[in-house]
Structures are given as structure tokens and as C-alpha cells.
DRENMI-51963 format. One record per residue: residue number from 1; residue in one letter; x, y, z of N, C-alpha, C, O in turn. Coordinates in nm, 3 decimals, m for minus. Layout:
+-----+----+---------+---------+---------+---------+---------+---------+---------+---------+---------+---------+---------+---------+
|   i | aa |    n.c1 |    n.c2 |    n.c3 |   ca.c1 |   ca.c2 |   ca.c3 |    c.c1 |    c.c2 |    c.c3 |    o.c1 |    o.c2 |    o.c3 |
+-----+----+---------+---------+---------+---------+---------+---------+---------+---------+---------+---------+---------+---------+
| NUM |  A |       X |       Y |       Z |       X |       Y |       Z |       X |       Y |       Z |       X |       Y |       Z |
...
+-----+----+---------+---------+---------+---------+---------+---------+---------+---------+---------+---------+---------+---------+
END
This chain:
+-----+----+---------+---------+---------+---------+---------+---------+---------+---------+---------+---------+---------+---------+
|   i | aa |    n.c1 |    n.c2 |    n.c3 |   ca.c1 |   ca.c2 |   ca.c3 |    c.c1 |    c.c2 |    c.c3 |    o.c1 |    o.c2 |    o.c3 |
+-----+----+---------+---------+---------+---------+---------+---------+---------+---------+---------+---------+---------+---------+
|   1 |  X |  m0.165 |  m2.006 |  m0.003 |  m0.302 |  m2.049 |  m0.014 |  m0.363 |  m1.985 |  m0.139 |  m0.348 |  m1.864 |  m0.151 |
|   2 |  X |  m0.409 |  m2.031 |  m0.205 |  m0.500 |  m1.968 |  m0.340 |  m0.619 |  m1.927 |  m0.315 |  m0.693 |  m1.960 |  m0.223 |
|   3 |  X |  m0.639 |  m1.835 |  m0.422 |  m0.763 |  m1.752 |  m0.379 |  m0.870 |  m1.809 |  m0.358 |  m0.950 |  m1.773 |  m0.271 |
|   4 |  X |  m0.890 |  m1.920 |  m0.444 |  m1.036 |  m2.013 |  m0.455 |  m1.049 |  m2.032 |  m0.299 |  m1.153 |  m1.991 |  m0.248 |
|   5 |  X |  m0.943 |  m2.098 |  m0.208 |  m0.914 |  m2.135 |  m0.067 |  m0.970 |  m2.062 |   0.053 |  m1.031 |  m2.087 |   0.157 |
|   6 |  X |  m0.917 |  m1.955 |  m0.016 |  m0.941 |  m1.830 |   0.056 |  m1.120 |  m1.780 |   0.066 |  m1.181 |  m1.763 |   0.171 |
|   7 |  X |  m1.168 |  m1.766 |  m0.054 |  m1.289 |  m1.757 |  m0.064 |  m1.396 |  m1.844 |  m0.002 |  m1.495 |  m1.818 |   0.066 |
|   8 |  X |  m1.348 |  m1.941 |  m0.042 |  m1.437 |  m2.078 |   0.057 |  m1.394 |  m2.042 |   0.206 |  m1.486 |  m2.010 |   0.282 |
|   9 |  X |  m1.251 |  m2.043 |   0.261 |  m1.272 |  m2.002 |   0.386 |  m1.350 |  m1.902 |   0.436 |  m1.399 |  m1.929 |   0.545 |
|  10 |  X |  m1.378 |  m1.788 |   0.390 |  m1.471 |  m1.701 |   0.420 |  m1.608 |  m1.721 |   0.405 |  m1.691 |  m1.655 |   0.467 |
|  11 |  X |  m1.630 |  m1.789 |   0.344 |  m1.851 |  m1.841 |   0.334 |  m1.821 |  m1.915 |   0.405 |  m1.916 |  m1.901 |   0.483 |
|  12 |  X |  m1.743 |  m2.015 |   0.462 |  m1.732 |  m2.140 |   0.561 |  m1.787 |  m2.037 |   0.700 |  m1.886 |  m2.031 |   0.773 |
|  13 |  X |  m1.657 |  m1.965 |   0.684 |  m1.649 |  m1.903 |   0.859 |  m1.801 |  m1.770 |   0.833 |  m1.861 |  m1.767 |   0.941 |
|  14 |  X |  m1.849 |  m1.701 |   0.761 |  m1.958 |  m1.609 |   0.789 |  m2.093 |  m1.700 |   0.796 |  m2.197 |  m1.647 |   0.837 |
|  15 |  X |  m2.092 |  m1.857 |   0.749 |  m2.200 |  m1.955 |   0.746 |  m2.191 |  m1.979 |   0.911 |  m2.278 |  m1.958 |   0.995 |
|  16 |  X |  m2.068 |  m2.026 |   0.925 |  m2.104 |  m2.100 |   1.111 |  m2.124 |  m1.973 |   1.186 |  m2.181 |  m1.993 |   1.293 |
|  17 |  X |  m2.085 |  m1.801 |   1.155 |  m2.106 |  m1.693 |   1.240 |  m2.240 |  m1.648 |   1.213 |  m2.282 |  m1.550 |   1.276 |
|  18 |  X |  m2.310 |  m1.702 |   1.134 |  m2.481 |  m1.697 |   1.109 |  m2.516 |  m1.786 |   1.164 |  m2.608 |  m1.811 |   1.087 |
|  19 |  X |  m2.521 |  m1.851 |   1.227 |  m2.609 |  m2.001 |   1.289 |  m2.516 |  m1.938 |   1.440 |  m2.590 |  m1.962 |   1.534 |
|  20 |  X |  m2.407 |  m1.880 |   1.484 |  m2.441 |  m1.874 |   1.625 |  m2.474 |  m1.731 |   1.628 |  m2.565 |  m1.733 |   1.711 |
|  21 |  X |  m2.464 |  m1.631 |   1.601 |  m2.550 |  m1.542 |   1.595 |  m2.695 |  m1.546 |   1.567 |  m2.760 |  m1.497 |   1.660 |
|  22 |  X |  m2.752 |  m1.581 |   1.488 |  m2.861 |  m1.607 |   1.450 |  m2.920 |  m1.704 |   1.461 |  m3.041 |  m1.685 |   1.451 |
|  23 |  X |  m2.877 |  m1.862 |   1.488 |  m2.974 |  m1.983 |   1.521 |  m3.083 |  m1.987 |   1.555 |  m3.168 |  m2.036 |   1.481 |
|  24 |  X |  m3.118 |  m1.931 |   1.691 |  m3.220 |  m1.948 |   1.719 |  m3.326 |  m1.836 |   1.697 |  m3.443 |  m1.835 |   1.735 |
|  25 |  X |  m3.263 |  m1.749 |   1.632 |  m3.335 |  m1.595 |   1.606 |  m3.446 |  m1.630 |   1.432 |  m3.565 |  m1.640 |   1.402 |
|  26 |  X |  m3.329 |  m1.637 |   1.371 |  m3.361 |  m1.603 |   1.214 |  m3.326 |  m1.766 |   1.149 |  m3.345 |  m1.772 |   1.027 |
|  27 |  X |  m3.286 |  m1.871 |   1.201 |  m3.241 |  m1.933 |   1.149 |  m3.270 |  m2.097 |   1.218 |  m3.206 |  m2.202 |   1.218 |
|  28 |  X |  m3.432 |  m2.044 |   1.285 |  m3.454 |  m2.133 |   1.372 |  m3.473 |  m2.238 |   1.259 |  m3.384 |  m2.319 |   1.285 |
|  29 |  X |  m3.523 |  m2.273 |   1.175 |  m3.636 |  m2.369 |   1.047 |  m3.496 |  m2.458 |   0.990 |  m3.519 |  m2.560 |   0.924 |
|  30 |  X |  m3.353 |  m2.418 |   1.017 |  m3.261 |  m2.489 |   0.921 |  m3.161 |  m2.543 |   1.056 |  m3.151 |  m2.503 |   1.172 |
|  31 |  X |  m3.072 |  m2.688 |   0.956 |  m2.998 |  m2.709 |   1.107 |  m2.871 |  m2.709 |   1.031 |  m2.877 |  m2.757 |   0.918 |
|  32 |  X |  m2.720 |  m2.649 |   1.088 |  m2.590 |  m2.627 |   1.030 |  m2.531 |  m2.748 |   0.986 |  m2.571 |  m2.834 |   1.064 |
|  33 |  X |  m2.445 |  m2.807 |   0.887 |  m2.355 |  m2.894 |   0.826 |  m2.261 |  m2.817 |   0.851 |  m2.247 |  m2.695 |   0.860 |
|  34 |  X |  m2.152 |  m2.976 |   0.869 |  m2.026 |  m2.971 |   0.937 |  m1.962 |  m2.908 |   0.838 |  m1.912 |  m2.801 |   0.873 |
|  35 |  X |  m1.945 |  m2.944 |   0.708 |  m1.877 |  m2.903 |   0.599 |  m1.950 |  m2.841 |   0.482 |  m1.953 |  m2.883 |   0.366 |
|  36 |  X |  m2.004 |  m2.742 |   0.526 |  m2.102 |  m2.634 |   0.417 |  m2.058 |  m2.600 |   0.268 |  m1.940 |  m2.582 |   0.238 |
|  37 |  X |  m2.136 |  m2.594 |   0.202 |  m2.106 |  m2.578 |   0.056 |  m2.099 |  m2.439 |   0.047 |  m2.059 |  m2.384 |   0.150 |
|  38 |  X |  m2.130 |  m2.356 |  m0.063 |  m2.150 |  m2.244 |  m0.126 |  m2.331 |  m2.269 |  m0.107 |  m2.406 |  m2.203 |  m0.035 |
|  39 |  X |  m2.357 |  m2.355 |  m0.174 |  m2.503 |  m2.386 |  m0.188 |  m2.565 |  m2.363 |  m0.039 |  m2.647 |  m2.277 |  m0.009 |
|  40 |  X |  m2.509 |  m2.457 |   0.046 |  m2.568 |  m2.437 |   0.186 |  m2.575 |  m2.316 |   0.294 |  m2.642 |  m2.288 |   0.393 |
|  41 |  X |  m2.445 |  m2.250 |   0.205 |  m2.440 |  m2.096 |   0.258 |  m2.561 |  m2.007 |   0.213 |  m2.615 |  m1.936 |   0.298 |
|  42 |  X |  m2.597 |  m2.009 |   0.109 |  m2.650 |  m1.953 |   0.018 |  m2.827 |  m1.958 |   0.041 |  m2.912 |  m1.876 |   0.006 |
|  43 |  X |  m2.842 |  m2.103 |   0.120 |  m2.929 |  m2.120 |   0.142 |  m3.049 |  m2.089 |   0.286 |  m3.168 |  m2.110 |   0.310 |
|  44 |  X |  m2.933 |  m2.028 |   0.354 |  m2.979 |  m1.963 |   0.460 |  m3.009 |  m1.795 |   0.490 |  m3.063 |  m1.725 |   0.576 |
|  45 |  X |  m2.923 |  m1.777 |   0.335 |  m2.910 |  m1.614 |   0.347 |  m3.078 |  m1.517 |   0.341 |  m3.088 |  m1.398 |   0.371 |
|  46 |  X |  m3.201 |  m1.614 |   0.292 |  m3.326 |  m1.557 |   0.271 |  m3.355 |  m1.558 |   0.414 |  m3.371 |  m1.449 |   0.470 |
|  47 |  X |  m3.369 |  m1.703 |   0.503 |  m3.372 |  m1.638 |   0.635 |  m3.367 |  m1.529 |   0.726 |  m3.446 |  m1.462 |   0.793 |
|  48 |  X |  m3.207 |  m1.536 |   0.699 |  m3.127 |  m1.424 |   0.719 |  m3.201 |  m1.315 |   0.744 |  m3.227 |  m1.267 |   0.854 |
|  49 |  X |  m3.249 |  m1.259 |   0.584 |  m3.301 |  m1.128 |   0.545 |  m3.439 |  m1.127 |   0.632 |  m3.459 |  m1.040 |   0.716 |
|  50 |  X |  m3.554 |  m1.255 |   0.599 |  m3.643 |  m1.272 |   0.665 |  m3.649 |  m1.208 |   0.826 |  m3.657 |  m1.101 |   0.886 |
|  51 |  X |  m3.644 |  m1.290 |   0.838 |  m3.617 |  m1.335 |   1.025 |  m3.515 |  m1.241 |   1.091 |  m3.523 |  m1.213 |   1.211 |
|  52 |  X |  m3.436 |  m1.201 |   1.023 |  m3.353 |  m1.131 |   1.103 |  m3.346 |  m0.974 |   1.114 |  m3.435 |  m0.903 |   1.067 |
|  53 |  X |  m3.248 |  m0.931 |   1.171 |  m3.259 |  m0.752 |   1.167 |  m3.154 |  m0.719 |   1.064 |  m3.090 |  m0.796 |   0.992 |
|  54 |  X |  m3.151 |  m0.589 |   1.071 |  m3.071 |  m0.532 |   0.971 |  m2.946 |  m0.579 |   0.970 |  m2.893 |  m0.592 |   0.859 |
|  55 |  X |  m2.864 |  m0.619 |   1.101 |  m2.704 |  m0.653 |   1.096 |  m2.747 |  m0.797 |   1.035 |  m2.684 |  m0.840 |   0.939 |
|  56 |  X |  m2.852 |  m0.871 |   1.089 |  m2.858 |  m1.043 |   0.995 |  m2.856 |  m1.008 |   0.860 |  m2.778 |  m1.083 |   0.800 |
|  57 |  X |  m2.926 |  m0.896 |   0.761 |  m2.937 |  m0.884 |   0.650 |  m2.806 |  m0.831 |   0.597 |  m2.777 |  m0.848 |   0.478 |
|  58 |  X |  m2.732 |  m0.774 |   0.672 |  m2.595 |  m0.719 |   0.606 |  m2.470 |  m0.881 |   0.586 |  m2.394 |  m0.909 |   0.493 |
|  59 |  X |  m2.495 |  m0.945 |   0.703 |  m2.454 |  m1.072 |   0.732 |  m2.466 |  m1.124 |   0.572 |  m2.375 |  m1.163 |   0.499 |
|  60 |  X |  m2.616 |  m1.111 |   0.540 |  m2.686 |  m1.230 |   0.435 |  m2.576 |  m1.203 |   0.321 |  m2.493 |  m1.277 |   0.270 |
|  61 |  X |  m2.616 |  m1.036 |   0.294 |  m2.516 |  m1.010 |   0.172 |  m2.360 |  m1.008 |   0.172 |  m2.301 |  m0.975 |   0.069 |
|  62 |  X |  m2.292 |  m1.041 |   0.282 |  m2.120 |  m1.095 |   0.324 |  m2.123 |  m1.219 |   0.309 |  m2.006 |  m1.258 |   0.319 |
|  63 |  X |  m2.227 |  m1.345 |   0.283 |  m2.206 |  m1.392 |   0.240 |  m2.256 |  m1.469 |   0.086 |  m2.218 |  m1.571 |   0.028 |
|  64 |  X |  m2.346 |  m1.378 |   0.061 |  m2.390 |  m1.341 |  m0.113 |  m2.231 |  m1.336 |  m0.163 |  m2.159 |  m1.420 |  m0.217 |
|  65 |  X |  m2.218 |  m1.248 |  m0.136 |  m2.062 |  m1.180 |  m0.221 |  m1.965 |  m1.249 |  m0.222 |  m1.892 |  m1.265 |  m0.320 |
|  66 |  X |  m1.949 |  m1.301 |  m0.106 |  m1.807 |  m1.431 |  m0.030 |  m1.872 |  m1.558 |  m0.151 |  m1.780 |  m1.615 |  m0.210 |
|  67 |  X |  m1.975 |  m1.591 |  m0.180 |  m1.999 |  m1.741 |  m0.272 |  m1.987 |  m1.673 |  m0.386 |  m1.924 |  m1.745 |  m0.462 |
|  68 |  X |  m2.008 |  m1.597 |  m0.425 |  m1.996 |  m1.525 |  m0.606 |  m1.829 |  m1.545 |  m0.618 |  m1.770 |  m1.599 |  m0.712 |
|  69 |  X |  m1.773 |  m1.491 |  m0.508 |  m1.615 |  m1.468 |  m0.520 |  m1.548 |  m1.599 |  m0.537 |  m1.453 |  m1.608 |  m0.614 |
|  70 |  X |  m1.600 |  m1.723 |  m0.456 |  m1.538 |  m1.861 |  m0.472 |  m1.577 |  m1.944 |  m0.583 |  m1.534 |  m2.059 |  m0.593 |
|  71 |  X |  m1.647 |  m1.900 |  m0.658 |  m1.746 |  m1.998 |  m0.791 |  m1.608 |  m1.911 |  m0.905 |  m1.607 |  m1.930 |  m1.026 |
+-----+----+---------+---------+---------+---------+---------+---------+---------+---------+---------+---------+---------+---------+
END
């Protein structure tokens, strides 16, 4: 598997572990796509920080770092 692969698998899987951890907490205002971008990851992470507690904000930046790594 190549790294690019790899990277996207990881914002894929910390995007859908933010929406069930967090859905209805921090992440009530947005609704999940089946097949998430970088962008769509990216776009929940202010929530995240918002709305959520400190483990949502550590969340936000695992997947800050996980989309820098796949671009």
C-alpha cells in the first residue's frame, strides 16, 4: 500500500471516529459523507475545538496532521 493510501486511510477512519464520538456533542450543525475528502475532514475539525472538550480538540489536531501528511 503506498503512503499517500495510507494517509487518506487515516483522516478517513479519525473523520468517521469524530462523528461517532462526537455527533451529537460537538458536531451536532454538520452531517457525515460516505466518502470524505481531506477537505471534509478538515472541515469539522473547528467544531471539534469549539464544541468539544479537550480529548475532541486533541482528535481535531490527529486529524490536522493526518490531511497535511496525505496532500
Amino acid at each position: 500500500m503506498s503512503p499517500e493510501t495510507e494517509q487518506t486511510k487515516t483522516f478517513v477512519s479519525l473523520y468517521r471516529r469524530a462523528f461517532k464520538e462526537y455527533g451529537a456533542s460537538a458536531l451536532w450543525s454538520s452531517s457525515p459523507v460516505p466518502e470524505p475528502t481531506c477537505e471534509d475532514a478538515l472541515a469539522i475539525t473547528l467544531s471539534l475545538r469549539v464544541e468539544g472538550d479537550l480529548n475532541a480538540r486533541r482528535l481535531a489536531e490527529q486529524i490536522e496532521k493526518a490531511c497535511r501528511a496525505a496532500v
